[in-house]
N, C-alpha and C positions, 0 to 999 in steps of 0.2 A: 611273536614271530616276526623277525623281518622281511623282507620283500628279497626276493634272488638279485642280487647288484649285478648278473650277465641280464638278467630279462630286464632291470634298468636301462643297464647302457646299451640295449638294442633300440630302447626308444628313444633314447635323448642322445647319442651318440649319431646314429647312421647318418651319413648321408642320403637325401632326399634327390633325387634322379628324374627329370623331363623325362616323358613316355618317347617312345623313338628317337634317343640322342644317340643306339649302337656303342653304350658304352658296357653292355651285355655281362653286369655284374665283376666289370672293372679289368674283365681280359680283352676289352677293345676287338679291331675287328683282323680280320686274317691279311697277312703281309702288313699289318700296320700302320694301315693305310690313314692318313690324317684326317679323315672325315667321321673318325670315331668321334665321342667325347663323354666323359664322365664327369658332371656335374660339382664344382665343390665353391664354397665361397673364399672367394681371394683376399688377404690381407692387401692395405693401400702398398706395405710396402714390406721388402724382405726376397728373396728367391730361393726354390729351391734345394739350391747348396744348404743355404740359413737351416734349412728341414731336415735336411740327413747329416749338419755339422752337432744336433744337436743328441743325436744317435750315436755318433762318433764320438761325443762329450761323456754318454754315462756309462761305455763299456771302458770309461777311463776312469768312473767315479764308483761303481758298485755293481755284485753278483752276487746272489743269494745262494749258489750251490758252487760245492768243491767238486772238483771235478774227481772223479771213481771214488767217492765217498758217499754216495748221494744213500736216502733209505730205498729199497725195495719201494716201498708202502705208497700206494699213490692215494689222493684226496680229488673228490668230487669239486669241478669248478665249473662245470658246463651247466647252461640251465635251463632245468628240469620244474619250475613251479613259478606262482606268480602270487601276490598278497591279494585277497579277494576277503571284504570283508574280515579282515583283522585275523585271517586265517590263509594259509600256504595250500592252493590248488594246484596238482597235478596240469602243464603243458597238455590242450591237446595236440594231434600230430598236426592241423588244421594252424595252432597259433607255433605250434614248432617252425614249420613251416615260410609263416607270416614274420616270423621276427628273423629266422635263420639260426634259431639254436644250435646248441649240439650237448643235448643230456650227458652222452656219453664221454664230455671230455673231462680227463683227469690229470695231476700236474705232480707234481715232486712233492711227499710232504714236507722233505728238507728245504723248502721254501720256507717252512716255518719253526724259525729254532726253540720259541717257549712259549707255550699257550694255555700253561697251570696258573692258577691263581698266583701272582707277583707276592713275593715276602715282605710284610709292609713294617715299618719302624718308627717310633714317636718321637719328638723332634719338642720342645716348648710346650708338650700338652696335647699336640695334633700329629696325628696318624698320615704318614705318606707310603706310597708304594715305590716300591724297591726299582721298579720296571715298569711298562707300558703293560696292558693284558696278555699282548700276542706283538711278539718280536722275529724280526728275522736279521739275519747276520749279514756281514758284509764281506766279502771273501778278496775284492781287490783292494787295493792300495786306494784310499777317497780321498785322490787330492795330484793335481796338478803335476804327474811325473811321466806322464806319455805314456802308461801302463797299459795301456791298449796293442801298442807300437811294442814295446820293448819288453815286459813280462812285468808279472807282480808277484811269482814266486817261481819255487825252482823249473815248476814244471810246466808252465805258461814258457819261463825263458828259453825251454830247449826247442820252441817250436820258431825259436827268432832264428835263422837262420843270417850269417855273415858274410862276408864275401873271402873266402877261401885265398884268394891270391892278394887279399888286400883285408885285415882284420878289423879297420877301421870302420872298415862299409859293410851296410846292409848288404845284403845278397839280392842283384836286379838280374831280368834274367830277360834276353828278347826273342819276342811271339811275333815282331811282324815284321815287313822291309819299311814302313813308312818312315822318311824321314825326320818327323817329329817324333818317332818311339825310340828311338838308339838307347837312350836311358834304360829302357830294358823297366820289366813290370816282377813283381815279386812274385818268387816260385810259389809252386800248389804243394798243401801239404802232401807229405808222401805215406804209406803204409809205416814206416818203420818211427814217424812222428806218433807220438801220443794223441789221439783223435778220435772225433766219434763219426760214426755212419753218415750224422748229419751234413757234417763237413764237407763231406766227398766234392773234389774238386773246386775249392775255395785256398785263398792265398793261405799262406804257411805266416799267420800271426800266432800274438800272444793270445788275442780276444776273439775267436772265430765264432764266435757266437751267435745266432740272429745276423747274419749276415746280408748286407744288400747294397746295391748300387751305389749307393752314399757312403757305406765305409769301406767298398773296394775300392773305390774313386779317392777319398780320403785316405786310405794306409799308405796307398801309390803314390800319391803326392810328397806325402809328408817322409818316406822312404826317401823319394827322389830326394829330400832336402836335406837329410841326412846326408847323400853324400857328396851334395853339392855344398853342404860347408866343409867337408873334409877336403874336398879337390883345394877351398878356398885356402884353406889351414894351410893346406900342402906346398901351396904358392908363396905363402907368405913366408914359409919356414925357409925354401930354396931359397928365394931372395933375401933373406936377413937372417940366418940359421944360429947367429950369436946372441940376437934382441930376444928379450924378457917376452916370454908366452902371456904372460899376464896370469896365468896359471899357478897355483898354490899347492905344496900337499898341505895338507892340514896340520899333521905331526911337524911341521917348519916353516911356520907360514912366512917368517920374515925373508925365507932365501927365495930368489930368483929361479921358475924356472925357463932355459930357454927353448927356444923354438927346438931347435934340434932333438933335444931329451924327451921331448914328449913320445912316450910308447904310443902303438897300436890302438892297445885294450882304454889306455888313458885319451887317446885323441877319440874312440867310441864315445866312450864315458861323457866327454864335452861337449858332441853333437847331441847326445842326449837332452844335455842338461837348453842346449840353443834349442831345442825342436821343443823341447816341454815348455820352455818359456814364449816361444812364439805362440804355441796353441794357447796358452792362459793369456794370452795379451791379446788374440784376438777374439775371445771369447768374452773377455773381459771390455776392451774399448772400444770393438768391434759389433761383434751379435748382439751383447746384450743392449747397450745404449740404441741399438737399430728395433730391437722388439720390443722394449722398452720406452718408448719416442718422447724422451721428455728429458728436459733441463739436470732435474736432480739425479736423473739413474746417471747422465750423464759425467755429472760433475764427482758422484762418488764413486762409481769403474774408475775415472782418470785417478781419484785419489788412491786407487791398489797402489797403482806407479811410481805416482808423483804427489800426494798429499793432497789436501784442501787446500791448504797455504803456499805451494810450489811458487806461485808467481806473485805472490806479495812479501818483497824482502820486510816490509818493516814490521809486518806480522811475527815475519820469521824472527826478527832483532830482539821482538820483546818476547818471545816465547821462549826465547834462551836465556833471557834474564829470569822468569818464571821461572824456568827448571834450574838455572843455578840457585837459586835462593830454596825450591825445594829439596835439595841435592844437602843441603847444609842443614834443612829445618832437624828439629828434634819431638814435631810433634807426631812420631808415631807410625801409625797405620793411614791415619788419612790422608799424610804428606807423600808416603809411596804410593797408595793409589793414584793420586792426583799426578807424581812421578810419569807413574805407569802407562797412564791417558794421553798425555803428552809427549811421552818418548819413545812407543813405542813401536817406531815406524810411519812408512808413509799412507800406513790404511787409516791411521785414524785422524793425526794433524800435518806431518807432510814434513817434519824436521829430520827425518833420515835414521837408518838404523847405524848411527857412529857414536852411540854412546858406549863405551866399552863394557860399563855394568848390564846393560840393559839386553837381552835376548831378545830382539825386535820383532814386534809381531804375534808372539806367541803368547796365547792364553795360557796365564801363571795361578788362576783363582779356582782350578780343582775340577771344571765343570768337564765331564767325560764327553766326548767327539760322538755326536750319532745325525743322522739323517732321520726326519720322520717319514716311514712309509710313505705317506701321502706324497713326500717329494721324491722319492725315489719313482712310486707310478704314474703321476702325474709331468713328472719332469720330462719324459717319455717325446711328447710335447706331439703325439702319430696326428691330432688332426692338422699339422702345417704340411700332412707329407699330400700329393696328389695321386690318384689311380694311375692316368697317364701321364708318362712325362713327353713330352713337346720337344723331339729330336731335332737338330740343326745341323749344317754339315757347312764348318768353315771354310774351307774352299771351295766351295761351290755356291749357294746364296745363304749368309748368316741368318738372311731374316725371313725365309721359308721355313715352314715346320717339313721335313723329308715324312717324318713317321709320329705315330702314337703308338707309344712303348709302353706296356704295362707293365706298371711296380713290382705287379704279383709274377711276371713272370722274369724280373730280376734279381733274384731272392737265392739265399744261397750259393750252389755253385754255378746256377746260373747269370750272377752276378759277376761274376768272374770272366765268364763266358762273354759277358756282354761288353764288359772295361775293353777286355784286348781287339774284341770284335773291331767299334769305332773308336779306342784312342781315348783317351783323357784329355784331349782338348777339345774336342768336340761333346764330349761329356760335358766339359766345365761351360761350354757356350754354350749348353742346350738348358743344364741346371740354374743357370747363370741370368738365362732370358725370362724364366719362369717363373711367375709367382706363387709364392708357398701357397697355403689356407690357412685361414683367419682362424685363432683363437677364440671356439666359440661350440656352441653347443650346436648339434647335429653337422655334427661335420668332417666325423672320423672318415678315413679314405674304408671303401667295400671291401679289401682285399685285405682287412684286419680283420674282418669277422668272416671271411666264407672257410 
């Protein structure tokens, strides 16, 4: 018999809390008043942005359920027993209580797409499994396209609302007279959107999911930036409406297309492709080399970009002599691999993807694309997130805390509520000031288990 992994990670997860710190099970205190505080250990380095960026990262990377597909059937995950002696003891209410259970909670079984014994197959003499024991699926696009932002199938897209008198742009929409909001904040879904209960009053995205502070603040932003490269496009076409877009279709790559030609639908399209590349660049030489603190995570994020070799030309000199002489070899299979290692983009040696045979980048030796579970809940990353966040009000004194704001009561469409309340720049200065929590055992925030 195992041990319940919810009565696990109530012991080795919670945060541990000073008697009288009035951080009152992480709803802080009334009006929000700053002499709350909720207990957590702080990383030396990183701020809360870094915490809710990373939230914002996996509703871009993977979803276990379709939406109006899901099964009826729900499965037990709340917990109800504890390993005692090599045997499974009923919860009393006494340790229900003490740890903060909830027996009664159950989750989607469509969580879990396969959990019969895997088809296994002999290979050289030796027996492998076909699968993992218990698999679950991945419903969004796992990879780098803004699918959070912009949809990952038909029916995530129709919640991307555009801007009606301009097809290029997002749809911004303004909630207050402040002069830093003109930009205008993304609409709420409405009844005639595809949506569920949970929703109710939260931005009109592809990913409403688990929503909170951090990715209404996040879709906002990155919204705004969408159409602040269109404005840029815009600019640049009036002023020069003859010059090369730099733009391709595919079906004719060699013709030119110009500024002027570029549609509506196609100027979208391109903001797309700037806003999904921005988020992977700074995810990539940004966050991770910051949570990462160290030379080599450093040096291999920069190589996504720019290779290992980008700034040594004579590395680069003899590395092209290597692949012309593999390029001509006739031995085989080991000379294309060796090909393969060297040319295949700037993630692994840094020589560029301009080999015209070579598809750079991409895994050609069979192996199928998955995420293992453990990275998918672990990636999560909830103990950098804090109970209260430490409000600041730019105009008035940056380096006052005004309030303690609780997580738990930013959550959904109250996160919504709270963006347009104070403004996304006072958001970005209040998240901005604050340090995450440390990567580290007992130290999930309270307002994940109540």
């Amino acid at each position: 018999m195992r041990p319940d992994p919810q009565v696990i990670s109530r012991k080795l997860f919670s945060r541990a809390q000073a008697p009288n710190n009035n951080c009152n099970d992480a709803h802080g205190l009334p009006g929000y008043v700053p002499k709350a505080n909720c207990d957590y250990q702080k990383a030396p380095v990183l701020n809360v942005l870094a915490a809710f960026w990373i939230q914002f990262m996996t509703h871009d990377w993977f979803s276990h359920l379709e939406e109006g597909h899901n099964q009826s059937e729900l499965m037990a995950m709340g917990c109800s027993t504890q390993d005692v002696n090599n045997g499974q003891k009923p919860l009393s209410a006494k340790e229900v209580q003490q740890l903060r259970c909830r027996p009664e909670d159950r989750v989607d079984k469509s969580y879990i797409s396969a959990d019969k014994p895997p088809v296994t197959f002999t290979y050289e003499g030796n027996q492998y499994l076909t699968r993992a024991h218990k698999t679950t699926l991945n419903r969004v696009t796992a990879w780098w396209d803004a699918s959070q932002i912009y949809g990952y199938n038909d029916l995530s897209g129709k919640r991307v609302k555009r801007d009606p008198n301009d097809p290029a742009k997002l749809l911004l929409e303004p909630v207050s007279t402040r002069e830093q909001e003109v930009m205008g904040y993304l609409p709420l879904l409405q009844p005639s959107d595809y949506t569920n209960p949970q929703w109710s009053g939260q931005e009109s995205v592809a990913f409403p999911d688990n929503w909170n502070i951090g990715l209404s603040f996040f879709h906002n932003v990155f919204a705004r930036e969408h159409n602040i490269f269109v404005d840029a496009f815009r600019q640049q076409a009036a002023a020069t409406p003859e010059d090369d877009s730099g733009l391709r279709n595919p079906a004719n790559p060699t013709a030119a297309i110009k500024y002027k030609d570029v549609a509506p639908d196609e100027l979208f399209e391109v903001a797309r492709l700037v806003v999904a590349a921005e988020i992977a660049k700074i995810h990539t030489i940004e966050w991770t080399p910051q949570l990462l603190y160290n030379e080599p995570a450093y040096l291999a994020m920069n190589a996504n970009w720019s290779g290992l070799v980008s700034k040594h030309p004579l590395v680069e000199a003899a590395l092209d002599k290597v692949l012309a002489r593999l390029a001509k070899s006739s031995s085989g299979n080991k000379a294309v691999a060796w090909y393969a290692v060297f040319a295949t983009g700037p993630g692994i040696i840094g020589l560029g993807n301009n080999k015209p045979d070579v598809n750079g980048g991409v895994n050609h030796f069979g192996s199928p694309f998955n995420f293992p579970e453990e990275f998918v809940t672990v990636y999560r990353l909830h103990s950098m997130v804090p109970d209260l966040i430490e409000f600041r009000e730019l105009r008035s004194d940056p380096n006052a805390i005004r309030y303690k704001i609780p997580v738990v009561e930013t959550l959904q469409g109250k996160a919504t509520q709270a963006v347009h309340r104070y403004g996304l720049a006072d958001w970005a200065l209040s998240m901005g000031r604050q340090r995450l929590g440390k990567l580290t055992l007992q130290n999930h925030p309270l307002f994940s288990r109540a």
